[in-house]
matplotlib code that plots the C-alpha trace (Angstrom):
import matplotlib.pyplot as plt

x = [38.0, 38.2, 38.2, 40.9, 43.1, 42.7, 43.9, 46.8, 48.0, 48.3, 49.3, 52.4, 53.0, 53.3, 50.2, 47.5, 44.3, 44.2, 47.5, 45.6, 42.3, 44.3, 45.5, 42.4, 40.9, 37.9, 37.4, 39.2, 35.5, 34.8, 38.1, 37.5, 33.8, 35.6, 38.3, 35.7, 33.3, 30.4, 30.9, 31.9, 33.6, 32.1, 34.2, 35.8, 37.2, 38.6, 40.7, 41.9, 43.1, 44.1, 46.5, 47.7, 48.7, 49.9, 47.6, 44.4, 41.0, 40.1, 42.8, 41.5, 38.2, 39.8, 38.9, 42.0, 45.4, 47.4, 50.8, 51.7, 55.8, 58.2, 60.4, 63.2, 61.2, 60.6, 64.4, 65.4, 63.1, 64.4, 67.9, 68.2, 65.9, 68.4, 71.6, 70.0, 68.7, 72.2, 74.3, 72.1, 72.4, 69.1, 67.8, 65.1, 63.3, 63.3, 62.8, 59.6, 58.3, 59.0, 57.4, 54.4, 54.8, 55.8, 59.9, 59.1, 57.3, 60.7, 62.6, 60.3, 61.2, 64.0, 63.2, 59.2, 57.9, 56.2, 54.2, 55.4, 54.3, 51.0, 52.0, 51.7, 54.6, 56.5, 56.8, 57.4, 60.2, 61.6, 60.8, 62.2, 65.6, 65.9, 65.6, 62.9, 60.1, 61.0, 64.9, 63.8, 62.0, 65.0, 63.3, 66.4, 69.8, 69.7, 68.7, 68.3, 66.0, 63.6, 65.7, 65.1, 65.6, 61.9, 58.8, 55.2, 54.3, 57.3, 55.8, 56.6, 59.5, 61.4, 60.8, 62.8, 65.7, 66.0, 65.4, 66.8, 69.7, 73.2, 74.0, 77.4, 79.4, 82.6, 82.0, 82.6, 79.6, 78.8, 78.8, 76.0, 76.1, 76.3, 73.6, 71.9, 72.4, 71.5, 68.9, 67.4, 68.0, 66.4, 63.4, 63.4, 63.4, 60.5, 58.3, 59.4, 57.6, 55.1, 54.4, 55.1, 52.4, 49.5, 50.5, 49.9, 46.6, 45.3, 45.8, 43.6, 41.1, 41.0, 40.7, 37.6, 34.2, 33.0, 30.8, 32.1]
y = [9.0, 12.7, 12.3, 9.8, 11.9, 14.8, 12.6, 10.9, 14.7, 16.6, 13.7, 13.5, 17.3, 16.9, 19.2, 19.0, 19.6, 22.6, 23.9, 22.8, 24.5, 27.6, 28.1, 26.8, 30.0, 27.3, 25.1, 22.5, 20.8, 21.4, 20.3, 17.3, 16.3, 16.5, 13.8, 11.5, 12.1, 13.4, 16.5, 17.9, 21.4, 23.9, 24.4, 27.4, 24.9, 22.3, 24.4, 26.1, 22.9, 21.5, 24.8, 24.4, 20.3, 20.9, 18.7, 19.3, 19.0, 15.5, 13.7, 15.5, 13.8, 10.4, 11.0, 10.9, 8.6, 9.1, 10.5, 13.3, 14.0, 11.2, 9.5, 11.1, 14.8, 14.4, 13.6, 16.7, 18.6, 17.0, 17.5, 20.8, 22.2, 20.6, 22.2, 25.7, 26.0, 24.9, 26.9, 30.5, 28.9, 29.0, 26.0, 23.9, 25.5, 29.1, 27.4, 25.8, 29.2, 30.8, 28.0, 28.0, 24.1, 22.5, 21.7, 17.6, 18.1, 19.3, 16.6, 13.8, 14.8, 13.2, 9.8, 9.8, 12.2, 10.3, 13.4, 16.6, 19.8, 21.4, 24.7, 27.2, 25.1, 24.7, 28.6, 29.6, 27.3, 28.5, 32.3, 31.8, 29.9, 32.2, 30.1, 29.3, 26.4, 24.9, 24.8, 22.7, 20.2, 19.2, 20.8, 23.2, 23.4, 27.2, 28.6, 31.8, 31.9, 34.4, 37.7, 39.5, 39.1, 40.2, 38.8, 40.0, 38.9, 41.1, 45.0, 47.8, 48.6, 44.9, 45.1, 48.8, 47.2, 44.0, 46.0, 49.7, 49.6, 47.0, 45.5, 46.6, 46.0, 48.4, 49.9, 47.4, 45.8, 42.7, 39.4, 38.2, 34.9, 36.9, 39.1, 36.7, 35.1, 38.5, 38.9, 35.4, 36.3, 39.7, 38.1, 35.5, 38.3, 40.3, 36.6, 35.9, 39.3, 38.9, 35.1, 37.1, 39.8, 37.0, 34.9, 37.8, 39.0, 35.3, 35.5, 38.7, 37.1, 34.5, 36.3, 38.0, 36.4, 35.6, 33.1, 29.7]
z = [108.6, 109.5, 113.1, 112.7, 110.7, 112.6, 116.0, 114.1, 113.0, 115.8, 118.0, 115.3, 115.3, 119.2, 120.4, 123.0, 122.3, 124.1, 122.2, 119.0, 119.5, 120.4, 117.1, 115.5, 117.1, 118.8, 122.2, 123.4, 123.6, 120.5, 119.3, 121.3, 119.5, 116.2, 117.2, 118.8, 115.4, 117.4, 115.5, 112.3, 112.0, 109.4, 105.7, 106.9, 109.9, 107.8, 105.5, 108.5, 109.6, 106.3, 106.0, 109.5, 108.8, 105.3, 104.0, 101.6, 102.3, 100.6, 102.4, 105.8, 104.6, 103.4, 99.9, 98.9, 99.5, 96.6, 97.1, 95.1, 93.9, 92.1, 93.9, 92.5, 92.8, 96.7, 97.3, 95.2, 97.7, 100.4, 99.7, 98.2, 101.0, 103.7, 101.9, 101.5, 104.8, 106.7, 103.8, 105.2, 108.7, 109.6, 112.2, 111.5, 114.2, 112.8, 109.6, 110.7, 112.6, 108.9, 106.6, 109.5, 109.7, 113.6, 113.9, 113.9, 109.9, 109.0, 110.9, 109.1, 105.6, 105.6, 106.7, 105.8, 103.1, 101.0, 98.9, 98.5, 100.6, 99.0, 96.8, 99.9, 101.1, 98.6, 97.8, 101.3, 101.1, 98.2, 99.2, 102.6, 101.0, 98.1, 95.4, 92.8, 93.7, 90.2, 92.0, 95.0, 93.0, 90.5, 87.5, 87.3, 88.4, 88.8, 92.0, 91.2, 88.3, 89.9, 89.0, 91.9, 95.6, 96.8, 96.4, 95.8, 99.6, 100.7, 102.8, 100.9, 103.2, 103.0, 99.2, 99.2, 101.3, 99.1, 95.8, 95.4, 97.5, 97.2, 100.8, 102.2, 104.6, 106.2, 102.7, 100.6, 98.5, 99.6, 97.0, 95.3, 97.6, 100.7, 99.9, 99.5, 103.4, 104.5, 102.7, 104.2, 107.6, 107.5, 105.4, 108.5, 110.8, 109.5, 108.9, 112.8, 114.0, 111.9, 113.7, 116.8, 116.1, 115.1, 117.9, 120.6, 118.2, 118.7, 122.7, 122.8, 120.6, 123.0, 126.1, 124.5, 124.7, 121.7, 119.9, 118.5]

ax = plt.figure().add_subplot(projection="3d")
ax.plot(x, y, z, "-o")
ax.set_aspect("equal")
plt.show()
């Protein structure tokens, strides 16, 4: 079941088994002896590739097919993510790079979701749109229930932008609403560089020897 899963996800996110392995951090081999079951990676392996699918472990191992999220819960996610995203003008692209899901996830949800995101997901949604988790879902009609504009995750330096200072523009103090597009887009732009950074970190590791 594994090895089945594993082939039916990455062929669905669009990836090779080379582009796959790559940011597994293992072989295209070994990659390759997991999808034809003739191997079986270690636990440290399988949540790494739970977290990169956005899926959990005991569906990865077919232990478990139940959908999670109403009906009516999943299409409040669906919806509310769609009109936040396109009302700070940020693609589904740079949305995915952001949420650290592939473009063609995004562009399934709404035709095909049929559980909702695990929690990781969910908040980076919500902390990448602005809003609360409990917003996306339908449980509230409030978007802004959080009471601040920076989060935990944020560095030390974002946090002091979003949190001591109000945004301006030619002098004037911006609105709540548009401080709150600009404070999206320069939360996108930190995420983006921080991707960036990882990605180029990965590549060294890669062009170092090392053990599997």
């Amino acid at each position: 079941m594994f090895a089945k899963r594993l082939v039916s996800l990455r062929k669905a996110a669009k990836l090779t088994q080379q582009q796959l392995a790559d940011q597994l951090g293992i072989t295209r081999g070994t990659l390759s002896m997991y999808e034809i079951g003739k191997r079986e990676p270690d636990f440290a392996t399988t949540q790494k590739i739970a977290d990169f699918f956005d899926v959990s472990i005991d569906w990865l191992l077919g232990k478990d097919d139940v959908s999670t999220g109403s009906k009516q819960t999943i299409e409040s996610f669906v919806f509310r993510v769609n009109q936040q995203r396109e009302k700070l003008g940020i693609s589904i692209p740079d949305f995915a790079k952001l949420i650290g899901l592939q473009p063609s996830t995004i562009e399934k949800w709404d035709n095909s979701l049929a559980k909702l995101p695990g929690q990781q997901t969910l908040d980076k949604c919500a902390e990448v749109l602005g809003v609360t988790r409990d917003y996306l879902l339908g449980y509230t009609d409030d978007p802004k229930g959080y009471g601040t504009k920076s989060y935990p995750t944020d560095k030390p330096d974002l946090k002091e932008l979003l949190e001591n200072q109000p945004l301006r523009y030619d002098g004037v103090e911006l609105s709540p609403e548009e401080q709150e597009i600009i404070t999206a887009h320069v939360r996108m732009a930190y995420d983006l560089i921080k991707k960036s950074n990882k990605i180029r970190a990965g590549q060294r590791r890669k062009n170092t020897p090392s053990e599997e």
